[in-house]
C-alpha positions in Angstrom: 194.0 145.4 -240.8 195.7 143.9 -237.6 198.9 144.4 -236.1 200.9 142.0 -238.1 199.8 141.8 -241.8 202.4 141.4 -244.2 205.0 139.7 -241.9 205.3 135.9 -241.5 207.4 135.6 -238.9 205.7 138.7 -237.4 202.1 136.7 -237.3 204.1 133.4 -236.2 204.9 135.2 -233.1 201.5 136.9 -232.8 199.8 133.5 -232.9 202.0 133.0 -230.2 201.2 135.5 -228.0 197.3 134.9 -228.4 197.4 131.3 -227.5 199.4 132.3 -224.3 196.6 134.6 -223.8 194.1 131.9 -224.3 196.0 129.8 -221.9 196.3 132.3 -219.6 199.9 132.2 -219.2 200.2 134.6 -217.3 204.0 135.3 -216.1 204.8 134.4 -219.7 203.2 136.8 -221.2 203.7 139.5 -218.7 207.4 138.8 -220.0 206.8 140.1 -223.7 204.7 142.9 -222.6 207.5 143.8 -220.3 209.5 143.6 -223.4 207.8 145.7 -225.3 205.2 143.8 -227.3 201.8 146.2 -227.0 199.3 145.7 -224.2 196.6 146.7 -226.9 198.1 144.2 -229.6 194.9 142.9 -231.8 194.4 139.9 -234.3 192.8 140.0 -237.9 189.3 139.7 -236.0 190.1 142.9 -234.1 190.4 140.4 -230.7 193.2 141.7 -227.9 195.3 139.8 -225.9 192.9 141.0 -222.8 189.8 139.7 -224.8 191.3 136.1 -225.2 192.1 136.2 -221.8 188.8 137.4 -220.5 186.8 135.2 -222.8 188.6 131.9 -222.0 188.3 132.8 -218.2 191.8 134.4 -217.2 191.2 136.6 -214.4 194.7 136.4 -213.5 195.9 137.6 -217.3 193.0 140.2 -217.0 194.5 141.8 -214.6 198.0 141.7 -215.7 197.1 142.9 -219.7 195.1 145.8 -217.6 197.5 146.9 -215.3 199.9 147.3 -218.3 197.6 149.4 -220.3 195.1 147.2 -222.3 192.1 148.8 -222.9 189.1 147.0 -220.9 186.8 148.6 -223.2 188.1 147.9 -226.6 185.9 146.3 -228.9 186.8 143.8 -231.7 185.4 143.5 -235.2 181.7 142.1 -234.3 181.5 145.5 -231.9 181.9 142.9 -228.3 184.3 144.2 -225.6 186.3 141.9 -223.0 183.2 142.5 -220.4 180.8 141.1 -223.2 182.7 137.9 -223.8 183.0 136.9 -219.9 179.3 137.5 -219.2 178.7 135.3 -222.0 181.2 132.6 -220.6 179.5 133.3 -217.1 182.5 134.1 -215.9 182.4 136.1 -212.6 185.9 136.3 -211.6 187.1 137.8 -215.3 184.2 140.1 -215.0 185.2 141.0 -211.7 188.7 141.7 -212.8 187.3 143.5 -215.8 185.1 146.0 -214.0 188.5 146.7 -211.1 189.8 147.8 -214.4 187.3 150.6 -215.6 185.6 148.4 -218.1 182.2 149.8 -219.0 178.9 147.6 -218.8 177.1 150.0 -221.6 180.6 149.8 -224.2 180.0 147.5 -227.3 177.5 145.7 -228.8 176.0 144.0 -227.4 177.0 145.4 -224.3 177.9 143.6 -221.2 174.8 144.6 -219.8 172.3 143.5 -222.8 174.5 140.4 -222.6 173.5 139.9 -218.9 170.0 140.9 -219.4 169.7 138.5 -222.3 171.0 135.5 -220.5 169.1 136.1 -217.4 172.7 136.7 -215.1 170.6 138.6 -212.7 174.3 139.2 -210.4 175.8 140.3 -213.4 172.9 142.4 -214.0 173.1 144.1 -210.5 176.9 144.5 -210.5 176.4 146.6 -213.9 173.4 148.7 -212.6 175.3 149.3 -209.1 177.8 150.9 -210.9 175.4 153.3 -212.8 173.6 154.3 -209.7 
């Protein structure tokens, strides 16, 4: 169950807010969440605001969902955290971003770290395992 069911007007605005997410409009959003709207708020695949900004390679929303509260390590349905889904867009500046904010390489599944290892992103690979030591 997400944040929203039941309401349409209440998803209309959701949808909303993801695709400003997505886009990585950044002040914009920084607005609502100002406003009230929750730094944590998910969609019916269990995605936050922080994980469609991570995955579609805003650094820049990153770290304004993160410094408001969203939970780096929060996992959607399929078990994958924020971290996961910008190793797996090979994006180093949302990982970056993601790891200033507490996210863990070992959270989800897979984890940020299997993801790495998996792919072969050796500097994502030491960047996790620096962290550890």
């Amino acid at each position: 169950m997400n944040d929203m069911d039941g309401d349409p007007e209440l998803e209309e605005f959701a949808t909303k807010l993801f695709n400003l997410a997505r886009a990585g409009e950044t002040e914009t959003l920084r607005a609502y969440v100002e406003a009230g709207v929750p730094a944590n708020l998910t969609n019916q695949k269990g995605d936050t605001l922080l994980m469609l900004a991570a995955y579609h390679g805003h650094a820049d929303t990153v770290r304004m969902l993160a410094a408001h509260g969203a939970d780096p390590d929060r996992a959607n349905d399929r078990g994958q955290t924020p971290l996961a889904g910008a190793v797996f867009k090979k994006d180093a500046e949302a990982v970056r971003a993601l790891l200033d904010a507490g996210a863990d390489p070992h959270a989800g599944r897979p984890s940020a770290l299997e993801t790495a290892q998996m792919f072969a992103m050796d500097q994502f690979v030491q960047w996790f395992t620096r962290r550890d030591s």
